[in-house]
C-alpha positions as a LaTeX table, in Angstrom:
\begin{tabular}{lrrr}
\hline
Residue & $x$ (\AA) & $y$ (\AA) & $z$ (\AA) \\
\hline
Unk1 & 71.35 & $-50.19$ & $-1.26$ \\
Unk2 & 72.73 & $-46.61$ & $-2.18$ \\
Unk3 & 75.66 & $-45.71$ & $-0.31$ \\
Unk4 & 76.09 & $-41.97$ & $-0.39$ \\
Unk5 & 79.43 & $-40.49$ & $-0.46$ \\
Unk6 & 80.76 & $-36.71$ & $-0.54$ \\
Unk7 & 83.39 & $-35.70$ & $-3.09$ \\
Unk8 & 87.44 & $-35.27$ & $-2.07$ \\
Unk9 & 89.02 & $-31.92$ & $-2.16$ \\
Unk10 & 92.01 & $-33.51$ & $-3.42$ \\
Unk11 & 91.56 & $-35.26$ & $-6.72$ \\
Unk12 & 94.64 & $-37.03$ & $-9.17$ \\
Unk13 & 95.51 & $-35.46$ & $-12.01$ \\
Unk14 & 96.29 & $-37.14$ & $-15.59$ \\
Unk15 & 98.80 & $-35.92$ & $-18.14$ \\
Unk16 & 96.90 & $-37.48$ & $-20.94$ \\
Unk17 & 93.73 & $-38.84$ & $-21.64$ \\
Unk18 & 90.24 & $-38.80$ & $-23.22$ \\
Unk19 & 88.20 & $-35.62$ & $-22.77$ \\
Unk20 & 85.05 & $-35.43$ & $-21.10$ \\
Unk21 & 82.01 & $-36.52$ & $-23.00$ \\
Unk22 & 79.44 & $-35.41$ & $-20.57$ \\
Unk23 & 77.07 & $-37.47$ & $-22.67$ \\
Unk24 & 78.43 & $-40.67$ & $-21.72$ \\
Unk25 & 77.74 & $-39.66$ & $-18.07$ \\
Unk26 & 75.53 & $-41.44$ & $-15.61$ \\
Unk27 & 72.17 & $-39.62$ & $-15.08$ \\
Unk28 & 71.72 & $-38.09$ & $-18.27$ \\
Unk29 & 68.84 & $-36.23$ & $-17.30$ \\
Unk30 & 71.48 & $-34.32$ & $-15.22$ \\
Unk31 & 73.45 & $-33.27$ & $-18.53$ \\
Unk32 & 71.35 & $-29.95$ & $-19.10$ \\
Unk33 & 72.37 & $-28.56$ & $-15.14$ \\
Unk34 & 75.74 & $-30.34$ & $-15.29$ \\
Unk35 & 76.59 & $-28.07$ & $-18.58$ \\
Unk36 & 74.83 & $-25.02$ & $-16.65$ \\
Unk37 & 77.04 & $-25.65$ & $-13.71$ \\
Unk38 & 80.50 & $-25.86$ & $-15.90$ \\
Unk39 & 79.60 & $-22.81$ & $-17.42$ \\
Unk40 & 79.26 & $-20.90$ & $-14.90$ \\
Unk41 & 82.46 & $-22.39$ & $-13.21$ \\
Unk42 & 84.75 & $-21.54$ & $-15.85$ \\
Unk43 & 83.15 & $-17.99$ & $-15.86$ \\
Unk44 & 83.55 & $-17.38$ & $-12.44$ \\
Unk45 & 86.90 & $-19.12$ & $-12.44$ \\
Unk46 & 88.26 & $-16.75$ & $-14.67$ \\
Unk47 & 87.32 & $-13.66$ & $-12.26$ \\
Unk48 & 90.45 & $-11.77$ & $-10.54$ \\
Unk49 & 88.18 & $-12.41$ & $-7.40$ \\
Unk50 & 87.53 & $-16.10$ & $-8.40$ \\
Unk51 & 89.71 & $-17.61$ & $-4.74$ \\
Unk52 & 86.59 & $-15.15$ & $-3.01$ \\
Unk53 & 84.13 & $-16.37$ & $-5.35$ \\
Unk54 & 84.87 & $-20.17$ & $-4.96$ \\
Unk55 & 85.69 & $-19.68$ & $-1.66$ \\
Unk56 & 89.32 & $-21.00$ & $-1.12$ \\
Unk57 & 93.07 & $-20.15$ & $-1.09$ \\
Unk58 & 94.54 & $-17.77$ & $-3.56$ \\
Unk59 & 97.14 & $-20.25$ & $-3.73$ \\
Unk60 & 95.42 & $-22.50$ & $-5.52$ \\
Unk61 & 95.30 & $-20.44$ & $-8.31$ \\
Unk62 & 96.12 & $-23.57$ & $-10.90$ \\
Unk63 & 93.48 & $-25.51$ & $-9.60$ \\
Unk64 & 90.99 & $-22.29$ & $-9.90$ \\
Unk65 & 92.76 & $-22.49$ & $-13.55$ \\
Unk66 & 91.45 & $-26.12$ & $-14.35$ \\
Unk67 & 88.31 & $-25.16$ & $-14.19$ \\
Unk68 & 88.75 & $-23.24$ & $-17.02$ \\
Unk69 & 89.60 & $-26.20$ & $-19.14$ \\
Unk70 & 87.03 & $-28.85$ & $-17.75$ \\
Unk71 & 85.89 & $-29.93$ & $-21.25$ \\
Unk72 & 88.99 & $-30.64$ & $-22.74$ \\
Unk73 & 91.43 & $-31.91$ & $-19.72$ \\
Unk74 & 92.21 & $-35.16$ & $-19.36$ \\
Unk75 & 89.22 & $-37.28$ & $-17.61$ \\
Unk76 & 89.42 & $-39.95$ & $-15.06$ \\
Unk77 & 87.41 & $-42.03$ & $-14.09$ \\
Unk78 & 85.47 & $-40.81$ & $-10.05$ \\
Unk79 & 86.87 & $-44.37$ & $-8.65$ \\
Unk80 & 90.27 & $-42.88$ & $-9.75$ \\
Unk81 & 89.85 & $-39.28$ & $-9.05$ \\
Unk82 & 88.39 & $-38.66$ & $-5.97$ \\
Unk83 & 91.22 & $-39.22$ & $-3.32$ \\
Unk84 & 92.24 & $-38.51$ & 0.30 \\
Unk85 & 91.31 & $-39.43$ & 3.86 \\
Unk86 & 87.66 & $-41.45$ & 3.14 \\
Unk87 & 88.88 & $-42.65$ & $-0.23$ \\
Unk88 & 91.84 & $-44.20$ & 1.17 \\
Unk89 & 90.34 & $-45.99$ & 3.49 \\
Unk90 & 87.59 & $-47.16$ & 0.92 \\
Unk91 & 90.51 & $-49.10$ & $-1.22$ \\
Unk92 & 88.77 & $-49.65$ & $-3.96$ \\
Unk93 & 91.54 & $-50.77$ & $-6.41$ \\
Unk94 & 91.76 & $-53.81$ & $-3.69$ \\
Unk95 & 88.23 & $-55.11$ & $-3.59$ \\
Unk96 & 87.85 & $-58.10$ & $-5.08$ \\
Unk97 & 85.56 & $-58.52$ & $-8.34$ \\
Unk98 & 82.14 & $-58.97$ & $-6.86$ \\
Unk99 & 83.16 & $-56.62$ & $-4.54$ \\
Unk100 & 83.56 & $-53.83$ & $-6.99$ \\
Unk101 & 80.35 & $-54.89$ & $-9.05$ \\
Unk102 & 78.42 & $-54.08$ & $-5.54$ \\
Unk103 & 80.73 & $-50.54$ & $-5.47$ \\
Unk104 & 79.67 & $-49.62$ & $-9.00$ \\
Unk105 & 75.99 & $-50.60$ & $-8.25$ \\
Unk106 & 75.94 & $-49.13$ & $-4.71$ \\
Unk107 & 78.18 & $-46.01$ & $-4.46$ \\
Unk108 & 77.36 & $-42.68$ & $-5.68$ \\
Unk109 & 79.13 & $-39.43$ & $-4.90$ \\
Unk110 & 77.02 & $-36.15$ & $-4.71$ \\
Unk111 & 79.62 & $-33.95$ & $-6.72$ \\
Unk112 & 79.09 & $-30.09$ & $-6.63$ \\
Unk113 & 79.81 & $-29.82$ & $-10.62$ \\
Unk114 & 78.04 & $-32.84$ & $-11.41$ \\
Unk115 & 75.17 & $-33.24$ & $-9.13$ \\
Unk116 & 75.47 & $-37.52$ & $-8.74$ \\
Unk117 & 78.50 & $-39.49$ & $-9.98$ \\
Unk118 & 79.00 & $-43.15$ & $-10.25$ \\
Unk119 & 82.77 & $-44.89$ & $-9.96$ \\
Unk120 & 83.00 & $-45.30$ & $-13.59$ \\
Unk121 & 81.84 & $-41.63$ & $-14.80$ \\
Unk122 & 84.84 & $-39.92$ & $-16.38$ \\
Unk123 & 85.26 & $-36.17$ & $-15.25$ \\
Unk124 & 88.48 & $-34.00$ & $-14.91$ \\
Unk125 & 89.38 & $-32.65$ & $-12.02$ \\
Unk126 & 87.93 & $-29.53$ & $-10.93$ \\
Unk127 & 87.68 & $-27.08$ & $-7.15$ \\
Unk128 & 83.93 & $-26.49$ & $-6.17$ \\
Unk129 & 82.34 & $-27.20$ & $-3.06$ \\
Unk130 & 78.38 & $-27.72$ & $-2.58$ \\
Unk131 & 78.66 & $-24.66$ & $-0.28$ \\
Unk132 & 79.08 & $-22.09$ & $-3.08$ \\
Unk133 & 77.33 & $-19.60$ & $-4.45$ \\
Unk134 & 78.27 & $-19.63$ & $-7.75$ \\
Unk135 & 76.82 & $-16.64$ & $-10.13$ \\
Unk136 & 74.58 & $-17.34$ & $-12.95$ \\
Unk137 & 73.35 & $-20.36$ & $-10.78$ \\
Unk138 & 72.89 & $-18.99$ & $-7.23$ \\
Unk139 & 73.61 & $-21.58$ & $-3.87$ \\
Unk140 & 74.55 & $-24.93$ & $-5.73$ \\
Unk141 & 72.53 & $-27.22$ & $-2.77$ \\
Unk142 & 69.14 & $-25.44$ & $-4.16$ \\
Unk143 & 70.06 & $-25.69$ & $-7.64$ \\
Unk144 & 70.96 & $-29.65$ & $-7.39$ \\
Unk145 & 68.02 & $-30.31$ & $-5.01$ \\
Unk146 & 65.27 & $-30.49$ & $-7.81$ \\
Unk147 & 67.31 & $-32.56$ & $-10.32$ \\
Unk148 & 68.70 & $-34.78$ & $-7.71$ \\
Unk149 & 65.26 & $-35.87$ & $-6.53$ \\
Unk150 & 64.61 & $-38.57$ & $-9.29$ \\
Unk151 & 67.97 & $-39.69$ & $-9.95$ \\
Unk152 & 68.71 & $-40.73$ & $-6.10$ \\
Unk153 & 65.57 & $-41.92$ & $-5.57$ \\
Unk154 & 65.52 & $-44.15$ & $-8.31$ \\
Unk155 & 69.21 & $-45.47$ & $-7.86$ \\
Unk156 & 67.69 & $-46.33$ & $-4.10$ \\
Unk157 & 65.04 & $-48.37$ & $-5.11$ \\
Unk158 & 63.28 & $-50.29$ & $-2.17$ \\
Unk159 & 67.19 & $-50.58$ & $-0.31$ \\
Unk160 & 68.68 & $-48.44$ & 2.27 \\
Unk161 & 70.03 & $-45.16$ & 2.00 \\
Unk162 & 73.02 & $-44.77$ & 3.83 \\
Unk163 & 74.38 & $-41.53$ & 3.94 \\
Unk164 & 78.30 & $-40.61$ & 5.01 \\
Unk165 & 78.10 & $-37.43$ & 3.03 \\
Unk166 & 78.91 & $-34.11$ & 5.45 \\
Unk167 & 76.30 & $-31.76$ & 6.41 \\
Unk168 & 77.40 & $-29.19$ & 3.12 \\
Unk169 & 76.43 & $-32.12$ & 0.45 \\
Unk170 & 73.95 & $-33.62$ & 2.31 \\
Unk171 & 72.30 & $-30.01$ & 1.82 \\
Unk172 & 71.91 & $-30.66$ & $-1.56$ \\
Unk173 & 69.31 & $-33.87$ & $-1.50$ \\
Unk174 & 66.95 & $-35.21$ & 1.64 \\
Unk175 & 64.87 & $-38.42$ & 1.53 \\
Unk176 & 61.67 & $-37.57$ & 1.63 \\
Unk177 & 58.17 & $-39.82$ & 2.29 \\
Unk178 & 58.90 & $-43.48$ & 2.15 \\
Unk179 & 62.36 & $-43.57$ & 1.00 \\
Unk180 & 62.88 & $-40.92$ & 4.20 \\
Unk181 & 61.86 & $-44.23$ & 6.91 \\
Unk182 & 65.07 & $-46.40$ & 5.07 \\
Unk183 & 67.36 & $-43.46$ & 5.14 \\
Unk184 & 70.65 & $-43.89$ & 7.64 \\
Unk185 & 73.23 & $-41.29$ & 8.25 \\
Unk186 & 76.55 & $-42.50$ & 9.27 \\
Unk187 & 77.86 & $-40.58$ & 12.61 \\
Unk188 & 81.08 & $-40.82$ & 14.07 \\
Unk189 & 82.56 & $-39.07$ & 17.13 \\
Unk190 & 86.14 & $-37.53$ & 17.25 \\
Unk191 & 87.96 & $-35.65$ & 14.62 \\
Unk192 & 87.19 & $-35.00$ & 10.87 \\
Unk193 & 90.32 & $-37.13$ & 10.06 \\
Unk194 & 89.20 & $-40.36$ & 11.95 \\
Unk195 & 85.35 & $-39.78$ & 10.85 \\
Unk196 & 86.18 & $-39.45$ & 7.14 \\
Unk197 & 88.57 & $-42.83$ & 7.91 \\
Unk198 & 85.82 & $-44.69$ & 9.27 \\
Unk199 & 82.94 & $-43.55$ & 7.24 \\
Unk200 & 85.66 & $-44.57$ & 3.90 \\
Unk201 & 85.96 & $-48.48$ & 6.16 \\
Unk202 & 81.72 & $-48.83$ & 6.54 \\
Unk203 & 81.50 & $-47.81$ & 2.60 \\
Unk204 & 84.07 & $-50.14$ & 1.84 \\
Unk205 & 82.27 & $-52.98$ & 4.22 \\
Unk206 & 78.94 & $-52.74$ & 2.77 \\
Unk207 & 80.10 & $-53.35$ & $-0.37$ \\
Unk208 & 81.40 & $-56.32$ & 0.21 \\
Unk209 & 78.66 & $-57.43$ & 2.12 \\
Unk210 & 76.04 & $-59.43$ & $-0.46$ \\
Unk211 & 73.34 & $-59.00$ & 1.13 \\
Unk212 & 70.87 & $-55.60$ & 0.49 \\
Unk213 & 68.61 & $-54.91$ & 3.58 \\
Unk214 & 65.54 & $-53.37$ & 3.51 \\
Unk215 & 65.30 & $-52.08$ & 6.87 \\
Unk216 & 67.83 & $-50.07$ & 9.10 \\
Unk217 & 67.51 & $-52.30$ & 12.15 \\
Unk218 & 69.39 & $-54.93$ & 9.32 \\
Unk219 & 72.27 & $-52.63$ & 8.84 \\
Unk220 & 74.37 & $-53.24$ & 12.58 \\
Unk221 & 74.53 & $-57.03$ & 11.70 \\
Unk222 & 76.34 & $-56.43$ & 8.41 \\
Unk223 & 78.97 & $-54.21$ & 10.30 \\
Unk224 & 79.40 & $-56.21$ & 13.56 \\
Unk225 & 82.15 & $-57.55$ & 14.71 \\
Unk226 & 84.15 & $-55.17$ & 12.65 \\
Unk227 & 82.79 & $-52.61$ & 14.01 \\
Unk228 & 81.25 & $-51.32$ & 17.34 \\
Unk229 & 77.84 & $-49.70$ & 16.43 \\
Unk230 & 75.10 & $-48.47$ & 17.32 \\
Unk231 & 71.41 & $-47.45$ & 15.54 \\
Unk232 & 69.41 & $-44.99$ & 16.49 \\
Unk233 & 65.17 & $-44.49$ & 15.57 \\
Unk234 & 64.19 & $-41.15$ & 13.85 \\
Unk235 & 63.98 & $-37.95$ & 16.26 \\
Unk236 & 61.12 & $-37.22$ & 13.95 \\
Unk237 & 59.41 & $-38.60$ & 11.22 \\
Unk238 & 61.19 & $-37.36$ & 8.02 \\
Unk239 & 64.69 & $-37.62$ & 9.86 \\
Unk240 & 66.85 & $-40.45$ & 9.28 \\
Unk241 & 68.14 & $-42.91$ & 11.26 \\
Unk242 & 70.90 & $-42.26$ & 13.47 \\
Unk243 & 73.95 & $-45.00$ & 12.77 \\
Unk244 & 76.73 & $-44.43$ & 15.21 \\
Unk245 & 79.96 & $-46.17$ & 14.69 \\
Unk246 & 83.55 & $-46.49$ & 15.30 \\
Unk247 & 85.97 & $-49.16$ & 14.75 \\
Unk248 & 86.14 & $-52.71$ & 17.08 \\
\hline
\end{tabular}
């Protein structure tokens, strides 16, 4: 099973640390566009228009400034990084040991500066959203698309693909052909808040669930009773399925 997750826009911050070795990263064949993509982050990032560039707040101007120093700030590791509303409710420093063997295994986030990251990678933190287009690379989606392909594929294997990344990541890599018919996107009604919340609770769920399905119509029995779901057939071939869900 690969559970799909999108990045935080909040991330910790360390004082100290290691720096980031990007060679010790997971998916090294996404070194080469991970160094392209830093590159041209630090570039842009140093542009008096870099807030209109990156597309956020002028006040964050010392976040805009980190990614000036990306290769020699302090790294954490993503499981430590990555925080806020779905991250929360994922726990992860509370899962027991088995538990987090399945989250390393299973969990990936699509990261706009680093295309696919596993819980251990180390990265500092950084501001860039999938929906950027950055100069010198153009719209990030289409520049991660290509190089995605093998690396999430692969990671899949013959499991599931569930998907609780939003619309902007999930821009940057689509199932396609056989992988496409065990592909689930996680749906939840109501606000951003609660559907980042419960999206953070099925991650969490399925990876403390031992068992790796591999067909969707498996998937509601791992979640129920905790949850009231409900699944959902393609629209059209090539589309995923449709798993809606909110809390028992």
């Amino acid at each position: 099973m690969l559970i799909l997750l999108p990045p935080s826009e909040s991330k910790a911050t360390r004082a100290r640390g290691s720096a980031l070795r990007p060679e010790s990263l997971s998916s090294p064949s996404l070194t080469a566009p991970r160094l392209e993509v830093g590159e041209a982050l630090a570039a842009a990032s140093r542009r008096e228009d870099a807030p209109s560039v990156l597309g956020v707040s002028a006040s964050l101007g010392e976040e805009i400034a980190r990614n000036t120093r990306l290769q020699d700030a302090p790294t954490l590791a993503a499981r430590d990084l990555y925080t806020g509303v779905l991250y929360d409710a994922l726990d992860l420093a509370s899962l027991d040991p088995a538990s987090t063997r399945r989250a390393n295994r299973r969990l990936v986030v699509v990261s706009a500066l680093y295309g696919a990251l596993r819980m251990s990678d180390r990265v500092a933190p950084y501001r860039l959203s999938m929906g950027v287009n950055l100069p010198g690379v153009g719209p990030l989606a289409s520049h991660w698309r290509p190089h995605l392909e093998e690396v999430l594929v692969e990671a899949a294997g013959r499991g599931l693909v569930v998907d609780c990344r939003s619309s902007t990541y999930a821009a940057a890599w689509v199932p396609q052909g056989p992988l496409a018919e065990r592909w689930v996107t996680v749906r939840v009604p109501g606000a951003t808040h609660m559907a980042k919340h419960t999206r953070g609770l099925v991650a969490r769920a399925l990876c403390q669930e031992a068992a790796d399905p591999r067909h969707p119509k498996a998937l509601p029995g791992l979640l129920t009773p905790r949850f009231e779901v409900e699944l959902s057939p393609p629209a059209r071939p090539g589309r995923p399925w449709v798993l809606d869900v909110q809390p028992a």
